[in-house]
N, C-alpha and C positions, 0 to 999 in steps of 0.2 A: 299597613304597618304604621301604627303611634310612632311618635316623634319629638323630641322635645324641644327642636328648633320650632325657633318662632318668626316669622317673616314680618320685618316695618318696612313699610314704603316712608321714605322721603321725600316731599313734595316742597320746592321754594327754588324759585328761577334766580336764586343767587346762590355761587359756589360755596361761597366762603361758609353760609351760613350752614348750607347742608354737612360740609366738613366737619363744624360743630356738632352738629345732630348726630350724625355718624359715629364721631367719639363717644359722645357719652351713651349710645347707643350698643357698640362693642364691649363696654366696658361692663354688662347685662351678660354674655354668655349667652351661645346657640342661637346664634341671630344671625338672621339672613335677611341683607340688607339691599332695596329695590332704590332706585332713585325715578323722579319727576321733575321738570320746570318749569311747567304748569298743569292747571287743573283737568284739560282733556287729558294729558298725559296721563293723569294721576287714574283718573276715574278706566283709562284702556289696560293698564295694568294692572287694576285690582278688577276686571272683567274675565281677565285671562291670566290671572295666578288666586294661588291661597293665598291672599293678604289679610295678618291677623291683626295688624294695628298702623294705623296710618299716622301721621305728623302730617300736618296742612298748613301752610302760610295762608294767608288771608290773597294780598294785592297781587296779583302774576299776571301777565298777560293771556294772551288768545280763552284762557275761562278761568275766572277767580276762583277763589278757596269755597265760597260761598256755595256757590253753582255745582261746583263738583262736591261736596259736602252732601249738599242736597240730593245728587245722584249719587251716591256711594252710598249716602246710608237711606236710599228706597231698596235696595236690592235684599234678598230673600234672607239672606245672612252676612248684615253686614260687618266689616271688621271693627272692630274701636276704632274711634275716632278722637285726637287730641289735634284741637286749633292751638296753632305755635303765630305769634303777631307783635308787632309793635302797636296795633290796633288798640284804646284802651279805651274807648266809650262802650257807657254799658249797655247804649240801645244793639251797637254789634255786636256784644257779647248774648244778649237778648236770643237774637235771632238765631242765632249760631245755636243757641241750649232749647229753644224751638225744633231743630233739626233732630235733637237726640245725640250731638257729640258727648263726648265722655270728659272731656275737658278743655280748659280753655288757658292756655300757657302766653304767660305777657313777656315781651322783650324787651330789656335784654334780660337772658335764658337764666334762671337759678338753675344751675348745671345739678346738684344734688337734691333738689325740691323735684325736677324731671325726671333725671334715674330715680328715686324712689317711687314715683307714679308709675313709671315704664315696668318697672320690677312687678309692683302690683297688677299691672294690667298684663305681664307676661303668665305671669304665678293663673290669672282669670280666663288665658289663652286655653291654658293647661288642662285645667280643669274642664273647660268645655271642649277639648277634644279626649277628657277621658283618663285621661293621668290621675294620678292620684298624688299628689304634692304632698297630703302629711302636715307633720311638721317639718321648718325649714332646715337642712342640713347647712345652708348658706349662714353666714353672722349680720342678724337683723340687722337694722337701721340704727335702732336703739342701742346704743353702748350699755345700756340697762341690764341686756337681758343674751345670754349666748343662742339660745335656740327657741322660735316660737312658732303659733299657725302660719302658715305661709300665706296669707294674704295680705294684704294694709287697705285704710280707707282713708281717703283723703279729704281736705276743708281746706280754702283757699278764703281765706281772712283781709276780707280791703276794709270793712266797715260795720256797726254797729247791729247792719241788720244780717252778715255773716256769722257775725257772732252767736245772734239769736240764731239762727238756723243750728249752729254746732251743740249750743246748749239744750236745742229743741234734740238733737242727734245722741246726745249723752243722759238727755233725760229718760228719753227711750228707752237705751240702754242699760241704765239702772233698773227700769220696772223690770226686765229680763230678771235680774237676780235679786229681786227686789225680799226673796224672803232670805237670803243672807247678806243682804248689803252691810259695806264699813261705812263710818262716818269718816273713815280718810277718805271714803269715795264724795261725800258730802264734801266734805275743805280741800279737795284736790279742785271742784268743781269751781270753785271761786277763786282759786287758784290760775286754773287756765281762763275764765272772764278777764280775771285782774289781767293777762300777762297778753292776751288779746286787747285790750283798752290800752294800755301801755303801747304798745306796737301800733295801732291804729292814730293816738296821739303823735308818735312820732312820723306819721307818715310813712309806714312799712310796712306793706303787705306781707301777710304770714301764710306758709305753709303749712298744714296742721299732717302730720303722717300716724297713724294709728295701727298699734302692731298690738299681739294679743295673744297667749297661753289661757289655762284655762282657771287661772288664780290671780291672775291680771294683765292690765292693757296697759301697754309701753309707748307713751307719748312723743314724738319730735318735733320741736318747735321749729323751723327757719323762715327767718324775717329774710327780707327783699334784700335788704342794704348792710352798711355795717353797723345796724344797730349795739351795743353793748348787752349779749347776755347776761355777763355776768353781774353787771348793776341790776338789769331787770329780777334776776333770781334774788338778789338781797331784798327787793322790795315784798319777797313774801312771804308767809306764817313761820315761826320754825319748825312747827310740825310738817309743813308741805317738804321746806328743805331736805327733812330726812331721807326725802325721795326723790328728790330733785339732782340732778348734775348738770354744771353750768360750762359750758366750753366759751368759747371769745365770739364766734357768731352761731351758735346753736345751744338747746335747751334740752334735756332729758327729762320728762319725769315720768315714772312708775306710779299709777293707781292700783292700790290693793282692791279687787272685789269680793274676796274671801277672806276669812281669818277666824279664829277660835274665840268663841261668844261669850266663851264660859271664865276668860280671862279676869283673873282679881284687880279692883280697884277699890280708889283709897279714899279718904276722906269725906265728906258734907253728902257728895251723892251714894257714896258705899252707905252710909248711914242711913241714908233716905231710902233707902233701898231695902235694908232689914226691917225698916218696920213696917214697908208696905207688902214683904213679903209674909209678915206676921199675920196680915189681914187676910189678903186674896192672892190668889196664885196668877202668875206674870205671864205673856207669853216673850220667848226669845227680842221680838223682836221690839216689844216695849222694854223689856231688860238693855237692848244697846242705846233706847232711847235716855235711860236713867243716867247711862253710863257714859253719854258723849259730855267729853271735858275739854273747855276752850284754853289751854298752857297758856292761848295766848289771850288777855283780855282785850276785847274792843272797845272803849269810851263811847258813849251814844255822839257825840261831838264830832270825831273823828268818821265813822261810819255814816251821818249824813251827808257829811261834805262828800266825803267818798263817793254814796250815793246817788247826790244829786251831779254829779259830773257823769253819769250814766241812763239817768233815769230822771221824771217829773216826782213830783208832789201829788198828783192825780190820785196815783194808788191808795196814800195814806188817807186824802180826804174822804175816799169811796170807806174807807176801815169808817171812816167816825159815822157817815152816813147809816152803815149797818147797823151799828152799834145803837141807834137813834132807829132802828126797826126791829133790832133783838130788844129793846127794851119795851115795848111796848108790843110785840109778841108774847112776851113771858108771861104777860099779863092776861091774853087772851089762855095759854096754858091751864096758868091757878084757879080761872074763878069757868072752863068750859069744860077741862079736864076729860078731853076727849083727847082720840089719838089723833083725830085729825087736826087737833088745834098743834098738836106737838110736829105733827109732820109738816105745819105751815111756820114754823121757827123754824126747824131744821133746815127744810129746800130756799123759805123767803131771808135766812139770817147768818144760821153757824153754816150751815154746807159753802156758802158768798163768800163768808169771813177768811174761811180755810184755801179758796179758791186767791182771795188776794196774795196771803199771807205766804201760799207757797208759789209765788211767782217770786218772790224775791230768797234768793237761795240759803241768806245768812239766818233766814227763821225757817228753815224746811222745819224743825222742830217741833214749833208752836204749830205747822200746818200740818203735821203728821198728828199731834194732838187731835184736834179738831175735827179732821177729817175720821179718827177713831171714835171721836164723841156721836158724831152726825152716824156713825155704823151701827154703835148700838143701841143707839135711842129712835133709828128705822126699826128696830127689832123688840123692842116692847111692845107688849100687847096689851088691847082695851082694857082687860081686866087690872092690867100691872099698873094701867096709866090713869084708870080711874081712884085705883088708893095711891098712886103716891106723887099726885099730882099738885100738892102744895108744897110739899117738901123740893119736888124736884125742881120744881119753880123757881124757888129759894135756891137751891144749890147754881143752878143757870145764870142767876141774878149775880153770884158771886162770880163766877168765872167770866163773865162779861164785864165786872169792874174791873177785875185782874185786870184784862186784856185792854180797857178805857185808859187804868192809870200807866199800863208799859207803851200805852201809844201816845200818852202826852208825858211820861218823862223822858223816853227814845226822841220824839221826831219834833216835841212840841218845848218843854223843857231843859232836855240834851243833857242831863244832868247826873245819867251814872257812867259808872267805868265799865260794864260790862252790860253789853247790851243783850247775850244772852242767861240774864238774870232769871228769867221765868223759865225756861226750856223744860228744865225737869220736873219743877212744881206743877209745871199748868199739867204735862202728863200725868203725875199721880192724884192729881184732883179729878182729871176725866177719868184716870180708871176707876175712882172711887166710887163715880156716880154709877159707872156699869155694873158694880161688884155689889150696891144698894138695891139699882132695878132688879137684879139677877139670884139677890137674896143672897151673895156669899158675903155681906156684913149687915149682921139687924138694922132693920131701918126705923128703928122706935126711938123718939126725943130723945132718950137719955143716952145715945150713943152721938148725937149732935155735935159735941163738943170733942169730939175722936176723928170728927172730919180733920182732915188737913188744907184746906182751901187757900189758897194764896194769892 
């Protein structure tokens, strides 16, 4: 017979602190709760009952957390396993995530950063014994949202290189809906970097809780300490705000991953837009490129300093290096005019270029460019690339100064206010060259001057 209780063992040879655990553990629903005060205890008890999530101190006497960690999770099915410790070096946290535990909890205890992990890993019980959980009838985490899928996914944020794991985590996640991504999902993304750097600055570990419907993921920030959310929140875009809610020591935000494409906009890029639709037909997903618009501008000034408090110089230098191998590939192009000289630009020069450009988030634009230029210029053929192998040369040659002159007035000059200046242009310049190879615009001299190059 299923069941929707869920049994935790508590393991730690001090009362007080299981008292703790207990509480916030009750406070979960259909919990059946075991106690331990040390690790043989722990490990006889989860031999001889269903134990579906265990809590483990580290230090106990007669066999530490370690030891019984190690025997609890070799067995055939073993329960989750959450190390609970004052323990904060990372070679024991190492070891500990060697063993295959499920997480690693520091003291003293973020009482709501745990129940929300516990919540999630009850909801994971559930499910592997066959329940069917749905969406949740419970009120998520998120004050965002009333009812969502009943799981959450957790990120425990101490340092720069957690951060790169979450945005390695969400970049994932995007390719999933990658053919109707929003650009809020883009500036939501720099959004939670910014507000993890912020927290890391301060010396406060963050808890990252992720809850999720099927129209979007509902974020909870909780920092360790009493950091100030709600200054944290003022430090970000006003577009992000819209989605944002800020309480005294906790964070909300709402990423949209869906939304209606077909939505009107106004001004320089609406324009830009009719007359390239005059030409060659768009798909969707270059159509949201046209139409991502920054309310808020960046200063190139402001955005390195930013920058470089996260990141080296390395990146940019490697851009100029390419740039210094696309030029002098292009040239192998014009005068070999073969496909193989073109497929030696693309993989040796613009495929690199695109690869830098979108490791850094605030130009995913210009890398989505690129990476669409490098797709259809694999896909001309000999014949296509032996006639229009001067011309395309020449069109190459332009978009590679484009991208020369926004990398020394961004990083080298500093000298505009908005640093994504080129985003939409550089896009309708590469779709122009694919809509040339592909014959939906004559490619004969006298339509030269109809290019839009920038």
């Amino acid at each position: 017979m299923q069941t929707n209780d869920i049994n935790i063992l508590i393991t730690d040879d001090i009362e007080d602190n299981r008292l703790i655990l207990k509480t916030i553990c009750k406070k979960l629903g259909n919990i059946n709760i075991f106690e331990a005060v040390n690790g043989l205890e722990a490990t006889q008890i989860v031999d001889s009952n269903e134990i579906d999530i265990v809590l483990m101190d580290v230090m106990m006497p007669v066999m530490d957390g370690f030891e019984a960690t190690k025997i609890i999770k070799s067995v055939e099915n073993p329960p989750y396993l959450l190390i609970i410790t004052a323990v904060a070096d990372k070679e024991t946290e190492e070891k500990f995530t060697a063993l295959g535990i499920d997480g690693y909890v520091r003291k003293p205890i973020d009482k709501e950063g745990l129940k929300s992990r516990l919540d999630g890993l009850r909801n994971s019980c559930l499910i592997k014994k066959g329940i069917k959980t749905g969406m949740s009838a419970k009120k998520p985490l998120s004050k965002q949202v009333d009812k969502c899928r009943n799981f959450k996914t957790y990120f425990y944020i101490e340092n720069e290189e957690d951060a790169m794991n979450l945005g390695l985590w969400l970049t994932d996640y995007k390719a999933r809906y990658d053919a109707n991504i929003t650009f809020a999902f883009e500036d939501s993304l720099a959004a939670i970097y910014k507000i993890c750097k912020i927290c890391i600055q301060k010396q406060s570990h963050l808890t990252i809780v992720i809850e999720e419907d099927f129209e979007n993921i509902y974020i909870t920030f909780i920092p360790s300490n009493s950091l100030n959310c709600m200054e944290v929140g003022e430090k970000l875009s006003d577009s992000v705000k819209q989605n944002l809610l800020c309480e005294t020591t906790l964070l909300y935000l709402t990423v949209v991953i869906s939304e209606d494409v077909k939505s009107i906009v106004t001004g320089a890029l609406k324009a830009k837009e009719d007359v390239i639709k005059e030409k060659i037909s768009v798909s969707e997903e270059d159509v949201k490129i046209l139409r991502r618009s920054h309310t808020e501008k960046v200063s190139a000034k402001e955005f390195v300093e930013d920058y470089l408090e996260s990141a080296s110089m390395d990146e940019i230098y490697d851009l100029r290096d390419i740039e210094d191998k696309w030029k002098e590939l292009i040239s192998d192009v014009a005068h070999a005019k073969t496909k193989e000289s073109l497929t030696a630009l693309v993989e040796g020069a613009i495929d690199e270029y695109a690869r830098v450009v979108n490791r850094i988030y605030e130009f995913s634009a210009i890398g989505y460019a690129l990476s669409s230029l490098c797709a259809f210029l694999r896909s001309v053929d000999e014949q296509r690339m032996t006639e229009m192998a001067p011309k395309l040369a020449m069109l190459l040659e332009h978009i590679l100064d484009d991208l020369s002159n926004w990398r020394n007035t961004i990083f080298v000059a500093k000298d505009t206010p908005d640093i994504h200046y080129l985003d939409s242009s550089l896009l309708s310049s590469c779709m122009q060259i694919d809509a040339i190879l592909s014959e939906k615009i004559a490619s004969s001299d006298d339509d030269e001057d109809e290019l839009e190059l920038f």
